[in-house]
VMD Tcl script that builds the backbone (N, CA, C; Angstrom):
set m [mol new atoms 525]
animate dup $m
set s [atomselect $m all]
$s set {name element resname resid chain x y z} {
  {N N UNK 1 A 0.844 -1.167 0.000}
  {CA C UNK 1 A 0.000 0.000 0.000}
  {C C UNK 1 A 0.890 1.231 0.000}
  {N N UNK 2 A 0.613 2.361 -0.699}
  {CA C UNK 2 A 1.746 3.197 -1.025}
  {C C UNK 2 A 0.605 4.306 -0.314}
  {N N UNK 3 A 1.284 5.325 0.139}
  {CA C UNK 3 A 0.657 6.331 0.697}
  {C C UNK 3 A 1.320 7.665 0.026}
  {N N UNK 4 A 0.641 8.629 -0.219}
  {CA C UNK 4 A 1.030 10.075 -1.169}
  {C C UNK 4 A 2.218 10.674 -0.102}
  {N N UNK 5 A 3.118 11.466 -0.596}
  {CA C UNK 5 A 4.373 11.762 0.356}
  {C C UNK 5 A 3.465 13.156 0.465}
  {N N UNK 6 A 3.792 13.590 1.817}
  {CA C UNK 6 A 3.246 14.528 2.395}
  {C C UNK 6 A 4.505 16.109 1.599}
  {N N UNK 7 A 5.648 15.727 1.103}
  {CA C UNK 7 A 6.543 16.921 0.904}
  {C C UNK 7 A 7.482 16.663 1.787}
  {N N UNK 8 A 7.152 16.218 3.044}
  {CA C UNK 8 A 8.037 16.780 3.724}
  {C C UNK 8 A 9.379 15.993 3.269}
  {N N UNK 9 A 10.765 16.150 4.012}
  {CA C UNK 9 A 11.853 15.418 3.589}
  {C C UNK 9 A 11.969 14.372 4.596}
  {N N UNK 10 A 12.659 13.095 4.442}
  {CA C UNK 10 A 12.871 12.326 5.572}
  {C C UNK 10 A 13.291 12.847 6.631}
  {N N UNK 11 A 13.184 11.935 8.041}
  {CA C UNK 11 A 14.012 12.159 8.531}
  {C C UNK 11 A 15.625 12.034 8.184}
  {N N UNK 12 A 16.841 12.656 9.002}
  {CA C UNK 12 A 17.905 12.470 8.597}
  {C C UNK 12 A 18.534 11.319 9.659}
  {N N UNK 13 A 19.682 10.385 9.303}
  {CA C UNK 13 A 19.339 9.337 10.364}
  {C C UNK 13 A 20.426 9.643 11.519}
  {N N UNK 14 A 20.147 9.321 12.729}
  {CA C UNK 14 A 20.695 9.251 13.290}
  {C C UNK 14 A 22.367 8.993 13.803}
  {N N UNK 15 A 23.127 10.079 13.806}
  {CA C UNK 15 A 24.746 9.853 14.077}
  {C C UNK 15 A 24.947 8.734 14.905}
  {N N UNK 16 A 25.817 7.583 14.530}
  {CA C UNK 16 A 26.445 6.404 14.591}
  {C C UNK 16 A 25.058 5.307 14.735}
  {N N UNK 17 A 23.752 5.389 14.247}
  {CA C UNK 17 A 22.939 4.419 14.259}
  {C C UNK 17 A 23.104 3.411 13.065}
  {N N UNK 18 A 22.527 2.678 12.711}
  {CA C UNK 18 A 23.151 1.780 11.451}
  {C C UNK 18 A 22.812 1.633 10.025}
  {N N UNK 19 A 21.991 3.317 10.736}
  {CA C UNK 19 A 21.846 4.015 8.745}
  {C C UNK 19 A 22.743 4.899 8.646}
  {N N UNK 20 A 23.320 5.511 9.848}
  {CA C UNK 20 A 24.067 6.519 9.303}
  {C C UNK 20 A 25.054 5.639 8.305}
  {N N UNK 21 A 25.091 6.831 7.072}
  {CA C UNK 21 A 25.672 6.054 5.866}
  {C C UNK 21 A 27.213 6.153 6.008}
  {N N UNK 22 A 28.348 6.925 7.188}
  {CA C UNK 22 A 29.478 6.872 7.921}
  {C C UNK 22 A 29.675 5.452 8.089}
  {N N UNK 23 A 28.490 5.077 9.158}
  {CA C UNK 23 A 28.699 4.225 9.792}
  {C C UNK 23 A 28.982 3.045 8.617}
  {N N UNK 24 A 28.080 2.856 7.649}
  {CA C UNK 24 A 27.498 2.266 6.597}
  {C C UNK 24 A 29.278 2.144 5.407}
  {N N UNK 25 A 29.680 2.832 5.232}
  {CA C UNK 25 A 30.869 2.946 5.091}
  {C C UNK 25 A 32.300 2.570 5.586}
  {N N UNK 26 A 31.972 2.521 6.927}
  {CA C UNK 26 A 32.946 1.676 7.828}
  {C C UNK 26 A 33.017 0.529 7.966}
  {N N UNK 27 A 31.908 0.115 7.712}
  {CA C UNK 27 A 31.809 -1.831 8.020}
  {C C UNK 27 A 31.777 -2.170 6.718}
  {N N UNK 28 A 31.554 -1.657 5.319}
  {CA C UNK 28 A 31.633 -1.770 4.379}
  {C C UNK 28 A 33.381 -2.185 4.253}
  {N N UNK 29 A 34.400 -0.861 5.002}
  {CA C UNK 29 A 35.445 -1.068 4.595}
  {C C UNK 29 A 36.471 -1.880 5.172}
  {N N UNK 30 A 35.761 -2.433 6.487}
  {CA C UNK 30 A 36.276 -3.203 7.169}
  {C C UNK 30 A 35.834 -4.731 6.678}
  {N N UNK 31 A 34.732 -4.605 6.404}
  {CA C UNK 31 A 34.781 -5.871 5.819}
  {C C UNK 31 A 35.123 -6.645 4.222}
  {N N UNK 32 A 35.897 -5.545 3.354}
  {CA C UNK 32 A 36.313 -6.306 2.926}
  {C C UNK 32 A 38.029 -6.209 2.691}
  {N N UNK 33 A 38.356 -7.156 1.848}
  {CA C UNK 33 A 39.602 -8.073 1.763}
  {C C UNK 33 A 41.081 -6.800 2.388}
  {N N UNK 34 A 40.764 -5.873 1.677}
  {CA C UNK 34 A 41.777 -4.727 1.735}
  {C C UNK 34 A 41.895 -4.363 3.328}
  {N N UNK 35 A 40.599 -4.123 3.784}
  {CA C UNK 35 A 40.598 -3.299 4.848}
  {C C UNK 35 A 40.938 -4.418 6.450}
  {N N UNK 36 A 40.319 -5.988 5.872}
  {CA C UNK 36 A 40.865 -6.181 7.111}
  {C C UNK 36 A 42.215 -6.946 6.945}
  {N N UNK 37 A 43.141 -6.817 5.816}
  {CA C UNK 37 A 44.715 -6.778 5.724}
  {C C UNK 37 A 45.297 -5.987 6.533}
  {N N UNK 38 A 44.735 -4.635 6.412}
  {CA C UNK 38 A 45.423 -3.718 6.860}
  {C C UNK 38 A 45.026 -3.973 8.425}
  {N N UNK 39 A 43.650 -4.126 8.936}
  {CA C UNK 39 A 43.635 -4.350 10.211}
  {C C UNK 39 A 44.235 -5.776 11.143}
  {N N UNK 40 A 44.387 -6.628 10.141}
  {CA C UNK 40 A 44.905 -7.514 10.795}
  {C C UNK 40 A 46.973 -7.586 10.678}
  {N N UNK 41 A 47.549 -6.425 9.972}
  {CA C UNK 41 A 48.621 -5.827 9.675}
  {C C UNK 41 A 49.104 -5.028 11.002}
  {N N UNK 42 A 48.102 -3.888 11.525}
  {CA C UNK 42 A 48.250 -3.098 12.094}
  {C C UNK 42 A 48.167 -3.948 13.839}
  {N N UNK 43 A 47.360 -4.623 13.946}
  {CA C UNK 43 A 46.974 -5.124 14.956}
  {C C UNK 43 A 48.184 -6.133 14.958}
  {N N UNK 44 A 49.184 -7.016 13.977}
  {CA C UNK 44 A 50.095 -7.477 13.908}
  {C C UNK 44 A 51.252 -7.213 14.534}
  {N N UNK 45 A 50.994 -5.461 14.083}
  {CA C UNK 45 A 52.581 -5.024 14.144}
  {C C UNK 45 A 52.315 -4.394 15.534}
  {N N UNK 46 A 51.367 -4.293 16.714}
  {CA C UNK 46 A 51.199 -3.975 17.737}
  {C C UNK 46 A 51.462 -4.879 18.780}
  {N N UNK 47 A 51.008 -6.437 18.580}
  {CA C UNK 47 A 51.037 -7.517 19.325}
  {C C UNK 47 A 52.341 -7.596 19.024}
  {N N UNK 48 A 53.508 -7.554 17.812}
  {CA C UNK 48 A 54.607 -7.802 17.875}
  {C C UNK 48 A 55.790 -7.362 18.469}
  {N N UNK 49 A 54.913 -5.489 18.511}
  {CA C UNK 49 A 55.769 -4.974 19.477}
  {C C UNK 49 A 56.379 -5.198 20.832}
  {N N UNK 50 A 54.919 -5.435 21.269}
  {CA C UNK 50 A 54.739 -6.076 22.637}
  {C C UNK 50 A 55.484 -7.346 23.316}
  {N N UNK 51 A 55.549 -8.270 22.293}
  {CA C UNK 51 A 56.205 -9.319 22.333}
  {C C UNK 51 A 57.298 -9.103 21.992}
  {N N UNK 52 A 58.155 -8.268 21.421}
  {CA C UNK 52 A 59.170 -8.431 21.062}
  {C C UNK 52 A 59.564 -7.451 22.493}
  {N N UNK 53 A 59.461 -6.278 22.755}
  {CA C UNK 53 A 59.727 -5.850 24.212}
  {C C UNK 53 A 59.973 -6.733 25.087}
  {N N UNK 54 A 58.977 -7.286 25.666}
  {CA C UNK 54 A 58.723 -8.695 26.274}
  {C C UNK 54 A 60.505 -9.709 26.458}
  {N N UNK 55 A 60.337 -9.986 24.849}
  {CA C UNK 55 A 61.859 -11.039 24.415}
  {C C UNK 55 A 62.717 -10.569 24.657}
  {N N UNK 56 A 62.945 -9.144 24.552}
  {CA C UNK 56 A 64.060 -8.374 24.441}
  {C C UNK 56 A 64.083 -7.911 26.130}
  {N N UNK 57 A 63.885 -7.688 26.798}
  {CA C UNK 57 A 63.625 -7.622 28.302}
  {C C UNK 57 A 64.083 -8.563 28.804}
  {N N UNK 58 A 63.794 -9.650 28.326}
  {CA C UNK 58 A 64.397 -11.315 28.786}
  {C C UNK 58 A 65.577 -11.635 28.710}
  {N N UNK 59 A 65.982 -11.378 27.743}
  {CA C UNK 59 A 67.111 -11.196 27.079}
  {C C UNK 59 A 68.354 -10.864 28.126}
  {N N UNK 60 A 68.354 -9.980 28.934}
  {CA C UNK 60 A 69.126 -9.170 29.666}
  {C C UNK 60 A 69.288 -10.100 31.087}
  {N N UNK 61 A 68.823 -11.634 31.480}
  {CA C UNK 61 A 68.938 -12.213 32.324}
  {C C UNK 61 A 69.992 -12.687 32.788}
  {N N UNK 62 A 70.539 -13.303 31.629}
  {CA C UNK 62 A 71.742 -13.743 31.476}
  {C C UNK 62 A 72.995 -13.258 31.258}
  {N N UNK 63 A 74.400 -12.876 31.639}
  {CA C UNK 63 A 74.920 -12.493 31.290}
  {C C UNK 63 A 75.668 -12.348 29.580}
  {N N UNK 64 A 75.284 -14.074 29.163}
  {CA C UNK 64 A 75.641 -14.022 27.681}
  {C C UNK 64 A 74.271 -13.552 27.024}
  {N N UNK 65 A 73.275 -12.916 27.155}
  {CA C UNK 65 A 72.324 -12.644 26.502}
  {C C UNK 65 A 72.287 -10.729 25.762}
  {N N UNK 66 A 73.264 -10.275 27.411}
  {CA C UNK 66 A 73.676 -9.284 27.417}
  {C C UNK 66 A 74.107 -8.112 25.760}
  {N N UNK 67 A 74.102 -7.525 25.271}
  {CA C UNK 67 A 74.635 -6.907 24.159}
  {C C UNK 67 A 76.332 -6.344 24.384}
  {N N UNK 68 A 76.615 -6.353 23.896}
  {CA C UNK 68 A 78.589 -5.431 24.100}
  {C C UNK 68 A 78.250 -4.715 22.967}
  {N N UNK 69 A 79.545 -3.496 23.769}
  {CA C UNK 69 A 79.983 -2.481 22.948}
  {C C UNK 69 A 81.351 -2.570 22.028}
  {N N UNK 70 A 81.420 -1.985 20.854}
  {CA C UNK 70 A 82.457 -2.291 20.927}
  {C C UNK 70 A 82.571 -2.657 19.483}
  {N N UNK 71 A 84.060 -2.864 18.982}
  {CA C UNK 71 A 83.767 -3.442 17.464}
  {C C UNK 71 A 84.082 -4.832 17.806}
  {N N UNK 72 A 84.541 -5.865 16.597}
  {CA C UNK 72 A 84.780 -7.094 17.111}
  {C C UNK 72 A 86.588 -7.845 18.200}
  {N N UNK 73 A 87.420 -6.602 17.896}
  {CA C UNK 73 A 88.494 -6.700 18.561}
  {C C UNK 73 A 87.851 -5.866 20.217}
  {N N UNK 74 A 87.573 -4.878 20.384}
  {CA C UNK 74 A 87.355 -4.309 21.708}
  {C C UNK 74 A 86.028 -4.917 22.222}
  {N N UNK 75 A 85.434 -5.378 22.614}
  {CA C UNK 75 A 84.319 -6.027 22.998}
  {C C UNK 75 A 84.133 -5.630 24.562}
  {N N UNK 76 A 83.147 -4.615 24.925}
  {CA C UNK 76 A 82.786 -4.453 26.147}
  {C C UNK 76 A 81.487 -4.707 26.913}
  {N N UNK 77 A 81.576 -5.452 27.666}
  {CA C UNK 77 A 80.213 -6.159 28.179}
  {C C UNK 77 A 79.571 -4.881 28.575}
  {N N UNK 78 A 77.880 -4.495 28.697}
  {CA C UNK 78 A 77.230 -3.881 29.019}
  {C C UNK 78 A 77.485 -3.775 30.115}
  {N N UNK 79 A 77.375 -4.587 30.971}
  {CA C UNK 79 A 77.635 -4.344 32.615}
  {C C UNK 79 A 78.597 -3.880 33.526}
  {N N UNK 80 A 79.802 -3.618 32.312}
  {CA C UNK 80 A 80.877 -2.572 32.913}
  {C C UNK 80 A 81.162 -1.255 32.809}
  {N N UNK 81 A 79.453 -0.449 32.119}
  {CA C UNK 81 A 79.582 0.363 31.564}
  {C C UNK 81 A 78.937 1.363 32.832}
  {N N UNK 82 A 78.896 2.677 32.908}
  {CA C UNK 82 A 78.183 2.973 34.201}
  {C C UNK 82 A 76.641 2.721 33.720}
  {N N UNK 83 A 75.686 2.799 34.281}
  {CA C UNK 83 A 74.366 2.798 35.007}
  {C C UNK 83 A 73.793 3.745 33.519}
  {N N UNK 84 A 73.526 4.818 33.644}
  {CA C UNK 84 A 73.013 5.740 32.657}
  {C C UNK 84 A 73.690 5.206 30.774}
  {N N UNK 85 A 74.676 5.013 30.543}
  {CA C UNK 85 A 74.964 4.202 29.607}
  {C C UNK 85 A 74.573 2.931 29.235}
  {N N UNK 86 A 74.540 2.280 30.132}
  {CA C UNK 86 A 73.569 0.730 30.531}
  {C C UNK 86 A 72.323 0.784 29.911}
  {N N UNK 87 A 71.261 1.710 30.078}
  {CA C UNK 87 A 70.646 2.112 30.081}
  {C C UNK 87 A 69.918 2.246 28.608}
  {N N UNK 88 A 71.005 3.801 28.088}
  {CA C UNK 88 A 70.685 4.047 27.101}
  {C C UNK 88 A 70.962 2.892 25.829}
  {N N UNK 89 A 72.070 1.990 25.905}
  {CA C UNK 89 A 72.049 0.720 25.550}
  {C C UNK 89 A 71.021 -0.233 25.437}
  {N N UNK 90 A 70.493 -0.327 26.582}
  {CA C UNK 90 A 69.980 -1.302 26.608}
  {C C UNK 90 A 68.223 -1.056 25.805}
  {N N UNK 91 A 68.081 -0.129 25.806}
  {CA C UNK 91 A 66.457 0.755 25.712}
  {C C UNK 91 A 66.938 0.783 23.613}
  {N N UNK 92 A 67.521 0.978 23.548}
  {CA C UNK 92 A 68.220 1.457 21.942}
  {C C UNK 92 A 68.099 0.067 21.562}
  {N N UNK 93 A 68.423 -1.167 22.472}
  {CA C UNK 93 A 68.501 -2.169 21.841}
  {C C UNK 93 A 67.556 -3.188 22.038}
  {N N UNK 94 A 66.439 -3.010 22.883}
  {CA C UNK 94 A 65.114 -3.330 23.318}
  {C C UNK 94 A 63.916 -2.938 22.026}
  {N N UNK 95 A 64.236 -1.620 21.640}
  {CA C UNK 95 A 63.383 -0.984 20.634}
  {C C UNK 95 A 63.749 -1.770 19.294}
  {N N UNK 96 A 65.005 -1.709 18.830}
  {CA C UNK 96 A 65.383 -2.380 17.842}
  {C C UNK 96 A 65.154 -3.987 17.618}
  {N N UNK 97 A 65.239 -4.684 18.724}
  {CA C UNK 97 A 64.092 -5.967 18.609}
  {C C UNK 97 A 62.880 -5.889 18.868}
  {N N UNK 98 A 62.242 -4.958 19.160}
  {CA C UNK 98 A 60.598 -4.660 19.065}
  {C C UNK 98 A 60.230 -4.205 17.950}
  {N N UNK 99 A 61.025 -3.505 17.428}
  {CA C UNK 99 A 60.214 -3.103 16.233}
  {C C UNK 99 A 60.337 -4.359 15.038}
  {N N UNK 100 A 61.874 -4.376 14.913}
  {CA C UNK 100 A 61.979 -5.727 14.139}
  {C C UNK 100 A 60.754 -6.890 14.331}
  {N N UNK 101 A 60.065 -7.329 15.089}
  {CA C UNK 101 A 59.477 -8.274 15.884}
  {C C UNK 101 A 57.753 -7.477 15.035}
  {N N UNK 102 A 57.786 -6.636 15.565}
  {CA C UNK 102 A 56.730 -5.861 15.226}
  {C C UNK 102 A 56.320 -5.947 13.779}
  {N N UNK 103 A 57.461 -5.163 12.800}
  {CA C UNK 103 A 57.318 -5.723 11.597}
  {C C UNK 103 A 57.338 -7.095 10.776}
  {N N UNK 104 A 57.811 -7.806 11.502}
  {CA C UNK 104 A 57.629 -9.288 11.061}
  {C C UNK 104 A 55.643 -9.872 11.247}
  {N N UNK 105 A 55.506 -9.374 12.119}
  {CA C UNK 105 A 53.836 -10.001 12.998}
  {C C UNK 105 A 53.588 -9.261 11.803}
  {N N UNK 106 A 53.530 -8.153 12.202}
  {CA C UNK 106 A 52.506 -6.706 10.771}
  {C C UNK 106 A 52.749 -7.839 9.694}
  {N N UNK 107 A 53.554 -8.484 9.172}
  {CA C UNK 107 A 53.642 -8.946 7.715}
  {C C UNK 107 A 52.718 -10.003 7.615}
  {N N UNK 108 A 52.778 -10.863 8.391}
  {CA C UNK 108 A 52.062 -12.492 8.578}
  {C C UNK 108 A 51.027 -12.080 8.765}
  {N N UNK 109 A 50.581 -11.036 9.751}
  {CA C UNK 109 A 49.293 -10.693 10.167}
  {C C UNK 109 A 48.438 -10.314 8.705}
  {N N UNK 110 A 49.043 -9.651 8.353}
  {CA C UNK 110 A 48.431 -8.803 6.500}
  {C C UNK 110 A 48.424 -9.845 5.506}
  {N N UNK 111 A 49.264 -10.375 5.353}
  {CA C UNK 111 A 49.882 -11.586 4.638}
  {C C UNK 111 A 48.779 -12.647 4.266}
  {N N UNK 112 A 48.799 -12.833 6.188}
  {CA C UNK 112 A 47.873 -14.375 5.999}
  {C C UNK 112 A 46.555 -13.718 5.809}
  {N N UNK 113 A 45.884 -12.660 6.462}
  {CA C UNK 113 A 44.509 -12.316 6.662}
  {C C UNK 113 A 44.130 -11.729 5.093}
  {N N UNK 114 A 45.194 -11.544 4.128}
  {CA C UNK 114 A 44.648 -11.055 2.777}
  {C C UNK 114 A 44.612 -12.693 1.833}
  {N N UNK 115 A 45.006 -13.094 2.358}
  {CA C UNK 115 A 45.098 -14.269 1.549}
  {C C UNK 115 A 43.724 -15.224 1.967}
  {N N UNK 116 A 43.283 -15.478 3.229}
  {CA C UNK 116 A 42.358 -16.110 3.402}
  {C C UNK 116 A 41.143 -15.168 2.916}
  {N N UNK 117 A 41.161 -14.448 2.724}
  {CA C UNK 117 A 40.062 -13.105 2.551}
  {C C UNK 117 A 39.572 -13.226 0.750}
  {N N UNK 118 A 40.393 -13.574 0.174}
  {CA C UNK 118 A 40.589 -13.460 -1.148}
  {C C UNK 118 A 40.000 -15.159 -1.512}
  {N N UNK 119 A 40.848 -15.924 -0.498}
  {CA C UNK 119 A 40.190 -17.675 -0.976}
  {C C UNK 119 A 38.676 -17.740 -0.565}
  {N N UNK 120 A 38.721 -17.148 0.486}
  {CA C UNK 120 A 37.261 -17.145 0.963}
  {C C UNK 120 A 36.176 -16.617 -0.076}
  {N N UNK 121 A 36.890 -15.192 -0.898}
  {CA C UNK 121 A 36.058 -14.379 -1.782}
  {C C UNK 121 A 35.675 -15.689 -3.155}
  {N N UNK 122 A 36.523 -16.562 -3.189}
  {CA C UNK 122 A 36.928 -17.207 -4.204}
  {C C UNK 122 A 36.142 -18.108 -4.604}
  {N N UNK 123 A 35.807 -19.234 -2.782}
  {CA C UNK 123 A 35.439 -20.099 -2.485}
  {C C UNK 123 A 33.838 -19.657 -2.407}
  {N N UNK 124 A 33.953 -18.805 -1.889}
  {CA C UNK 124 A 32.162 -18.227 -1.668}
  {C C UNK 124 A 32.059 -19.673 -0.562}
  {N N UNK 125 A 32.622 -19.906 0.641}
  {CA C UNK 125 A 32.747 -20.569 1.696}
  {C C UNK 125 A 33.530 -20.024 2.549}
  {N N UNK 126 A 33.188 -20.141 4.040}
  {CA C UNK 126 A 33.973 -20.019 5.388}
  {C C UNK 126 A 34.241 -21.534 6.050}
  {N N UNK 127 A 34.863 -21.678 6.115}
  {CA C UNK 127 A 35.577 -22.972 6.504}
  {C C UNK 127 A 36.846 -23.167 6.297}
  {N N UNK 128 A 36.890 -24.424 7.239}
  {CA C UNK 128 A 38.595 -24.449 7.450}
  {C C UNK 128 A 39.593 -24.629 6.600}
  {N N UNK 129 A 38.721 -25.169 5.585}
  {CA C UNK 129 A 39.926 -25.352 3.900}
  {C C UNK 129 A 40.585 -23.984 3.950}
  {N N UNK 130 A 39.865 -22.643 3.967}
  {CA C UNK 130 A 40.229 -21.408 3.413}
  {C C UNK 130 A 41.777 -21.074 4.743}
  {N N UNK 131 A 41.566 -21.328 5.855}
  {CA C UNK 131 A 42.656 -21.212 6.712}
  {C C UNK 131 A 44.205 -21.956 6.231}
  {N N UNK 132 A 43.505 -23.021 6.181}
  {CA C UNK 132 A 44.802 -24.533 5.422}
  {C C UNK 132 A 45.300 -23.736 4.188}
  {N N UNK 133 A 44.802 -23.100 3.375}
  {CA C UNK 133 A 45.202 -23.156 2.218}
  {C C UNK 133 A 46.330 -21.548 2.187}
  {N N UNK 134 A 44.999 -20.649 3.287}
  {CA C UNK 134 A 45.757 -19.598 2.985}
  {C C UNK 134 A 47.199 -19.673 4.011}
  {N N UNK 135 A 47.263 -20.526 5.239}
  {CA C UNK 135 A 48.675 -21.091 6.144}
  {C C UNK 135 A 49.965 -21.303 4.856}
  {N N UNK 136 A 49.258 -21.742 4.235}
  {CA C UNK 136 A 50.206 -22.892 3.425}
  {C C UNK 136 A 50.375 -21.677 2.247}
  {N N UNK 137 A 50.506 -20.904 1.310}
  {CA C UNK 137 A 50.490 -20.168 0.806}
  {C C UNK 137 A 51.524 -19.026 1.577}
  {N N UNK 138 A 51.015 -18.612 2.692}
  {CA C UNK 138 A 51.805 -17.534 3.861}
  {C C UNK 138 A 53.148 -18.191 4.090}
  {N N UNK 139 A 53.261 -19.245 4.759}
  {CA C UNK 139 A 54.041 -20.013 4.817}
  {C C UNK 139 A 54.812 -20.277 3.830}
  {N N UNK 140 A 54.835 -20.522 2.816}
  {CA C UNK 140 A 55.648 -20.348 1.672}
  {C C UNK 140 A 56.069 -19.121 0.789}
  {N N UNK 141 A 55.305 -18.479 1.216}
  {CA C UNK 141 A 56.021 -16.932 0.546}
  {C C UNK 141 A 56.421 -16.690 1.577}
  {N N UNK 142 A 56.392 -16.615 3.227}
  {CA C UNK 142 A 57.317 -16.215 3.904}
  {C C UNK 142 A 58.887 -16.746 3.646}
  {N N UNK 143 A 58.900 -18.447 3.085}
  {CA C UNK 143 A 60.001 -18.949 3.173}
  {C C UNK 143 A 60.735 -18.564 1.378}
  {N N UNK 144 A 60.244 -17.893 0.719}
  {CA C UNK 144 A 60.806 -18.052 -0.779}
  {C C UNK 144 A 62.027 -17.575 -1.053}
  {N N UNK 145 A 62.972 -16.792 -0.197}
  {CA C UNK 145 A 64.096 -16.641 0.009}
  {C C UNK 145 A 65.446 -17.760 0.261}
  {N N UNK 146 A 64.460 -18.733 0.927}
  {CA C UNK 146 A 65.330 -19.702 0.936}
  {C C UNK 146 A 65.435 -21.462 0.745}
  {N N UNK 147 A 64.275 -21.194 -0.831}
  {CA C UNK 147 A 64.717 -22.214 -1.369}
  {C C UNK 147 A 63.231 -22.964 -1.080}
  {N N UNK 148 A 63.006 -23.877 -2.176}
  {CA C UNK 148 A 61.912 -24.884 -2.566}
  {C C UNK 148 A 61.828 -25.677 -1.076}
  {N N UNK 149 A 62.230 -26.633 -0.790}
  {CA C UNK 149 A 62.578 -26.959 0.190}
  {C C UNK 149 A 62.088 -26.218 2.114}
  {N N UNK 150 A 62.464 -25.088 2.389}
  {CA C UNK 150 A 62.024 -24.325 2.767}
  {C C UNK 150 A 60.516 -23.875 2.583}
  {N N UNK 151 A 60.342 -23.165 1.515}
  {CA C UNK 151 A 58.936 -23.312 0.649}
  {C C UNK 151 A 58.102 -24.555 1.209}
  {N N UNK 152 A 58.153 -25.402 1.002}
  {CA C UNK 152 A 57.450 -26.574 1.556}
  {C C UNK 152 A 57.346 -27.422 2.908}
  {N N UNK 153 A 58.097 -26.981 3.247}
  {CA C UNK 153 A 58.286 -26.738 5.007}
  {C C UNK 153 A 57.791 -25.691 5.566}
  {N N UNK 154 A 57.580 -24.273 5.425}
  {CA C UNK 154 A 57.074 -23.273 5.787}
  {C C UNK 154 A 55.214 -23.705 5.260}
  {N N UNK 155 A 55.200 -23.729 4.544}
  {CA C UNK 155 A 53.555 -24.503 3.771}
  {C C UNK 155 A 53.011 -25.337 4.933}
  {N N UNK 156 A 54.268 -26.491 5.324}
  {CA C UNK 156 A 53.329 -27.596 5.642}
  {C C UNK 156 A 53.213 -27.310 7.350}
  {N N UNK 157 A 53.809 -26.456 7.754}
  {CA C UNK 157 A 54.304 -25.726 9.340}
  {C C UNK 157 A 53.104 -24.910 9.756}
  {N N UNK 158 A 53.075 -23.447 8.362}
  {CA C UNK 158 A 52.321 -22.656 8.617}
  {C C UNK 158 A 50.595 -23.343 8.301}
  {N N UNK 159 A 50.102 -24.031 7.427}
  {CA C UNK 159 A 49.315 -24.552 7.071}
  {C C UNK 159 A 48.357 -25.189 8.531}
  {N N UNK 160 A 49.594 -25.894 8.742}
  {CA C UNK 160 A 49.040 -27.046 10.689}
  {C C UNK 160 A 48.880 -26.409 11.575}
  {N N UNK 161 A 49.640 -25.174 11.674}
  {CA C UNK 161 A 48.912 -24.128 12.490}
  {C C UNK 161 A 47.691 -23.226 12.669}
  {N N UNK 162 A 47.679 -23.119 11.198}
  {CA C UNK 162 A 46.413 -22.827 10.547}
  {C C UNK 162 A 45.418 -23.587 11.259}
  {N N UNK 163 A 45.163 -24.538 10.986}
  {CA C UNK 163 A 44.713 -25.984 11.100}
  {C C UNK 163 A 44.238 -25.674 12.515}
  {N N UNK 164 A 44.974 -25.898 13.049}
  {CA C UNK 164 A 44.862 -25.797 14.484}
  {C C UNK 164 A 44.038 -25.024 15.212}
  {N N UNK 165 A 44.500 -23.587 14.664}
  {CA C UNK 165 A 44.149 -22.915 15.577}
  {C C UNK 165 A 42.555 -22.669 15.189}
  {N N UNK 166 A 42.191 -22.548 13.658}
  {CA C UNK 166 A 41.126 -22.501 13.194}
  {C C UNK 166 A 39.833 -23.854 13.516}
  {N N UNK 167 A 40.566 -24.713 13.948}
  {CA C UNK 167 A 39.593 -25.869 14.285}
  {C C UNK 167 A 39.508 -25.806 15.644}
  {N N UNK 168 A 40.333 -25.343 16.616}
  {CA C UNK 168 A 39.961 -24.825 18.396}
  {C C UNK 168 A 38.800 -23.142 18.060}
  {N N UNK 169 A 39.382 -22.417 17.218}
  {CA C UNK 169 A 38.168 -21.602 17.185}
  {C C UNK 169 A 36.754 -21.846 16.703}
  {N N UNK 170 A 36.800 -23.275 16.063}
  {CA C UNK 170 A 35.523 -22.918 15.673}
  {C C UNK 170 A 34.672 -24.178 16.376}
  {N N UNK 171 A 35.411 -24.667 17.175}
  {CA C UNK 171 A 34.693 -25.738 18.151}
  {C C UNK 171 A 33.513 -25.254 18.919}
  {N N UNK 172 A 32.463 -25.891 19.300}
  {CA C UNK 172 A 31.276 -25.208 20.389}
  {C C UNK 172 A 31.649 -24.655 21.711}
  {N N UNK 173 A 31.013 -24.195 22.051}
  {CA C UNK 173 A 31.190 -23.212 23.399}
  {C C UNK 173 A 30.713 -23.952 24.332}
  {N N UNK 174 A 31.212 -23.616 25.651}
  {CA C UNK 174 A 30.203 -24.397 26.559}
  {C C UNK 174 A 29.224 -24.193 27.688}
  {N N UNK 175 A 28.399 -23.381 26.076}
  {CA C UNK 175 A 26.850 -22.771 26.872}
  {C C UNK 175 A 26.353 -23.851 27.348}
}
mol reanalyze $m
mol bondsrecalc $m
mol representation Tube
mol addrep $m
């Protein structure tokens, strides 16, 4: 049943309700392939930071874990250095395995999440094939630097992890 429009104009919709066409735009861009690369990139290279801080913190337990100064003839252990030098050492070289660490996650994170995004687009299916396939794919372009061999070891590594972790996530809950 159609009713005559009175003139007036719609309402306009509501800021962050789920017409606003913002909003409408955001989940648009989050959900597809591009956008959650980048979010699962960014969110990569954050958890990696963290963890790599973490490693690099650890690191400093041991005396051989320690960093030296020094070229390869003068070699000076950190711990004979004063306190404020120690320091700035050690923080210079904490960051430099965090970030390193950081950018590695950012890669796998983007890597793998554009690749399953794309098989999935492919497959027109969600299921665990699309994890296996896109592991195994990640996994081998991570390793293509060093050789076929590698390549197929990184595949069959990253793939089982895949595997894994995607078949504990998608197990029942225990409502």
């Amino acid at each position: 049943m159609n009713f005559p429009s009175s003139g007036a104009p719609a309402p306009a919709p509501i800021p962050g309700s789920p017409q606003d066409p913002n909003v409408k735009a955001m989940q648009a861009a989050m959900e597809s392939c591009f956008g959650k690369s980048v979010m699962s990139g960014v969110m990569g290279f954050g958890m990696g930071g963290l963890f790599g801080l973490f490693m690099a913190s650890m690191s400093y337990d041991t005396p051989y874990g320690s960093p030296v100064m020094g070229g390869a003839n003068g070699q000076t252990p950190i711990t004979s250095l004063p306190l404020r030098q120690q320091l700035k050492v050690g923080f210079k070289d904490m960051g430099t395995r965090s970030f390193s660490m950081a950018k590695n996650f950012g890669k796998v994170g983007a890597l793998f999440s554009g690749i399953e995004c794309g098989i999935e687009g492919l497959r027109a299916k969600n299921d665990l094939t699309n994890g296996v396939a896109a592991g195994c794919l990640t996994g081998g372009i991570l390793a293509k630097n060093a050789g076929p061999t590698a390549m197929a070891g990184g595949c069959a590594a990253f793939a089982a992890f895949s595997a894994a972790i995607d078949a504990y996530m998608r197990q029942p809950g225990d409502n």
